[in-house]
N, C-alpha and C positions, 0 to 999 in steps of 0.2 A: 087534810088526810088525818083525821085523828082518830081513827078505828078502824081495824080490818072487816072486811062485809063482803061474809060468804059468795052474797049474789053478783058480786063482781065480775065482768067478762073476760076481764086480763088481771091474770095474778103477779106479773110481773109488767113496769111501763121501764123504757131507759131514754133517755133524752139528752143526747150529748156526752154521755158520763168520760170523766177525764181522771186519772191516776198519774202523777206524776213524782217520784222519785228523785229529788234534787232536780238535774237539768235531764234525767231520763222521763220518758213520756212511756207508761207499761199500757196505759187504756189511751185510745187515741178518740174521744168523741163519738163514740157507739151508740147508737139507737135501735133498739129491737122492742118488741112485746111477746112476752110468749099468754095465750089464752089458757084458760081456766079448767082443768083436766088435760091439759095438753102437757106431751111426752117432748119435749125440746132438746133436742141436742147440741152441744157446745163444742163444737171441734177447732182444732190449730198445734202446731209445733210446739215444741220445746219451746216457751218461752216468749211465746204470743199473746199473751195478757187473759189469758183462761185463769188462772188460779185467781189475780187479781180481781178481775168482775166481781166471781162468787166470793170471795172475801167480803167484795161492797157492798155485793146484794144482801149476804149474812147479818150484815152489821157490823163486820170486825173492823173493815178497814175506811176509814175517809175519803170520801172522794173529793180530788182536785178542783173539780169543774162537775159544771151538768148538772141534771136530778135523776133521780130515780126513785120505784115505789115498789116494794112487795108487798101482798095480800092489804095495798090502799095506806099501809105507813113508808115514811119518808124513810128512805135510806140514812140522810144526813142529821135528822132531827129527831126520828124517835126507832133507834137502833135496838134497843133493850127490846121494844115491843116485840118487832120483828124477830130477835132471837126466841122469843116465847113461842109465837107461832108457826115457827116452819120447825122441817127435819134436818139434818145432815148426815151423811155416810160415807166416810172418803174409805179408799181402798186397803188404809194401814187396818181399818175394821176396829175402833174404839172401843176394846171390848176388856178387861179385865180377865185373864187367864186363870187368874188362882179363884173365882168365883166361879160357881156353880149356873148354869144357864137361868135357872128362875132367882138366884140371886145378883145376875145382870141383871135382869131387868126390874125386881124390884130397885136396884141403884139407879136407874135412866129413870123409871119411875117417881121417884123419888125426886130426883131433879127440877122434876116438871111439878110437880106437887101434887100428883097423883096419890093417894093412898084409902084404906078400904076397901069397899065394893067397888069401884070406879077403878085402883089399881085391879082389883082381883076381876075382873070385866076386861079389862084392857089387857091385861099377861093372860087371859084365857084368847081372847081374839089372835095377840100374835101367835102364842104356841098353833094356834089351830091353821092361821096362814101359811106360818113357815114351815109347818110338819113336824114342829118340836114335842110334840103330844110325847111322853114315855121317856124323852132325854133330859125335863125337867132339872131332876137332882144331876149330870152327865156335869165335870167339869170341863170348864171350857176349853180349859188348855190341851184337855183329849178330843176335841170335836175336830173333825174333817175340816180344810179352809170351805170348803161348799158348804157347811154346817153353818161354822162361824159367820160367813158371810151371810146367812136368812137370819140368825140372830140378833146381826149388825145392822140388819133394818129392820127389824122388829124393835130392835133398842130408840132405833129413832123414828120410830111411828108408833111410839106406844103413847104419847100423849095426844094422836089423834091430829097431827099436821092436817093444813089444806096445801101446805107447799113443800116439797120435798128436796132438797139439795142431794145428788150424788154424784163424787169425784171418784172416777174410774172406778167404779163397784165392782168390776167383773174382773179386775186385775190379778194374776195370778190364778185362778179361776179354770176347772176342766170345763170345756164343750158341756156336757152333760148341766151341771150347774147353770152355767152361764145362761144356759135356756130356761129351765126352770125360775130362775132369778126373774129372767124378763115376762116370763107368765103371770108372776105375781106383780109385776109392774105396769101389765097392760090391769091387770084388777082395779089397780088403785088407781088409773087413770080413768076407768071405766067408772069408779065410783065417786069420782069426780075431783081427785088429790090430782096437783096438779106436779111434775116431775121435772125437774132441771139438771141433764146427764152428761157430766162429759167420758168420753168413752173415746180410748183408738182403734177398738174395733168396728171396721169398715160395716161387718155382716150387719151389726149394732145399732149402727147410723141408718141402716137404712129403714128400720123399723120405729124412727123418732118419726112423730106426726110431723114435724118441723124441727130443721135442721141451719143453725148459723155458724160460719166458718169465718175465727180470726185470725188476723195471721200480722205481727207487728204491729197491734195494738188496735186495729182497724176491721169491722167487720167486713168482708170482701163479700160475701155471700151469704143470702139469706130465703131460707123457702121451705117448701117439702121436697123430697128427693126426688121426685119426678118434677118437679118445676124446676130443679138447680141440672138436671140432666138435660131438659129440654133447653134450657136458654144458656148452658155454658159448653155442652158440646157441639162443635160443629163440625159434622163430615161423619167419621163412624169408626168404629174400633175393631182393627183386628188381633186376634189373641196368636202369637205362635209357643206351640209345644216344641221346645228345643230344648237343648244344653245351658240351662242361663249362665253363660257365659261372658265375660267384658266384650271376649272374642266378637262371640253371635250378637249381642247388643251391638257394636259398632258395627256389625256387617247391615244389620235389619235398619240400623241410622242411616246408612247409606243404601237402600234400595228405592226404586223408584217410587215417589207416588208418598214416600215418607215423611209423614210434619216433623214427628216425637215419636221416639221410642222408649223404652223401661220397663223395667223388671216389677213383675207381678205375680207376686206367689213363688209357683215352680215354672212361669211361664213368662214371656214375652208382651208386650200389647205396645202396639203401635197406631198413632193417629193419622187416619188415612182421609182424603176428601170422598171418597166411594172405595169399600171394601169390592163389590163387583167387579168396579174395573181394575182394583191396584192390587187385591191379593195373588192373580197369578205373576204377574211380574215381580213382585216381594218372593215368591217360590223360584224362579228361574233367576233371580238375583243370587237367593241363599245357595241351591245346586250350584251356578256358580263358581260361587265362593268355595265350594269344594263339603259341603254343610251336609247332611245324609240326617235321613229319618228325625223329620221335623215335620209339621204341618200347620198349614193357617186357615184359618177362620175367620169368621165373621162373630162378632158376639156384642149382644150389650152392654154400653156404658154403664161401667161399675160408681158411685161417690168416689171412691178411687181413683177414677178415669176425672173427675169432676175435677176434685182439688188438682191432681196433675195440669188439668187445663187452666186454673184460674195463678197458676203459682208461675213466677219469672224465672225459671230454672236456670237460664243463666247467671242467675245471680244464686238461687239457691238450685243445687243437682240436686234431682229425684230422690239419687241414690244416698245422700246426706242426710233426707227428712224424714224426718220419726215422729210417733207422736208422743204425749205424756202418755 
């Protein structure tokens, strides 16, 4: 592997990769590929060996065991390469406050060893993605986090990555933003940059071409989201609108026909073998219980519902797990 080559089918290979920490183990043996214009999602807890990978994939950190290759160089052998070639964006937004947006990026610029026509080509490219057109001389420290944040990958795609790193990009982030961000990330993936995102938003995930889920150092799950729906749910999911409650969760745990239950969103969702036959007795359970103006449904398996189902909750509760 001694040169990166555009025409690669997978931008990223992992085989085995291991991270070990004196006697703690952070990466457990993990093998993925994500392909070449592909939007791949990174998901897991607090502390499930996400930040680790992309450190190894980056170049910054050694790995234990294993190999691995971004854009066809060796993670372990030629690291510097790889730093030259990809992006990065993590959520803190690398941006210098006391600079002026077009003196961002002539610094990232710079960086990269961009300068003349080739920087003045590439800072006209970003302002025109990100919609910076007219905020040019705008210090940074007065721009909106939704500003910031298009600046922040503009800063690190200005020297024209094919592989892009971003750690929770949309962190802190209104709705509005959020969506717009990911318009411009279906662009880049369309024009063939290839995207590695970790994200805890569920909505997020679901719009990753492919989606790998680790959780204690171990990949548990890997697919598109309709593949990890169909082969990790079994039976079907009913949503109830209630009071989310301890109360009401322990009453819907205990109703007929109940695997798992937990909190979702403003609502309930519980794993049922047939929402047909189990949600009216789940209703004549909660009346019951003495419960008033709630109602249940039938609804599609959320990613949501996915990780719920692959996770041993008795050992880790629902209600405990978060993501970065």
């Amino acid at each position: 592997m001694n040169s990166a080559n555009n025409g690669f089918e997978k931008s990223i290979v992992v085989n085995g990769l291991v991270r070990k920490f004196g006697s703690f183990t952070a990466v457990d043996n993990i093998s993925f590929d994500v392909m070449r214009g592909e939007i791949f999602g990174f998901l897991g807890p607090n502390g499930s060996g996400k930040s680790t990978t992309i450190r190894m994939l980056c170049g910054i950190l050694e790995p234990s065991g294993g190999s691995a290759s971004v854009l066809g160089y060796d993670i372990a052998t030629q690291a510097e390469e790889i730093k030259k070639h990809i992006g990065y964006m993590s959520q803190k937004f690398s941006l210098y406050d006391d600079l002026t947006v077009n003196e961002n990026l002539d610094f990232f610029g710079g960086i990269y060893g961009l300068k003349g026509q080739r920087l003045a080509e590439r800072k006209n490219f970003v302002l025109e993605m990100a919609g910076l057109k007219g905020r040019e001389n705008e210090l940074t420290a007065n721009l909106s986090t939704g500003w910031k944040q298009r600046l922040a990958l503009g800063s690190a795609i200005i020297h024209e990555p094919k592989m892009v790193f971003l750690d929770e990009p949309t962190a802190g982030v209104d709705p509005v933003s959020r969506r717009n961000f990911w318009d411009m990330l279906y662009q880049m993936a369309e024009a063939g940059t290839t995207l590695f995102v970790t994200t805890h938003y569920m909505d997020e995930a679901e719009h990753c071409h492919r989606l790998g889920f680790i959780y204690q150092g171990r990949i548990i799950a890997l697919g598109t989201p309709d593949q990890l729906r169909s082969k990790h749910i079994r039976g079907d999911i009913v949503e109830i609108a209630i009071d989310t409650s301890q109360e009401a969760l322990q009453a819907i745990s205990k109703a007929p026909g109940v695997e798992e239950a937990y909190f979702y969103g403003a609502t309930i969702h519980a794993k049922v073998a047939s929402a047909e036959r189990d949600a009216k007795p789940i209703e004549r359970h909660l009346a019951n219980q003495g419960f008033k103006n709630f109602s249940v449904q039938a609804v599609q398996p959320s990613l949501e519902d996915v990780f719920v189902s692959l996770m041993e909750w008795d050992v880790v509760p629902y209600s405990q797990f978060s993501f970065d």
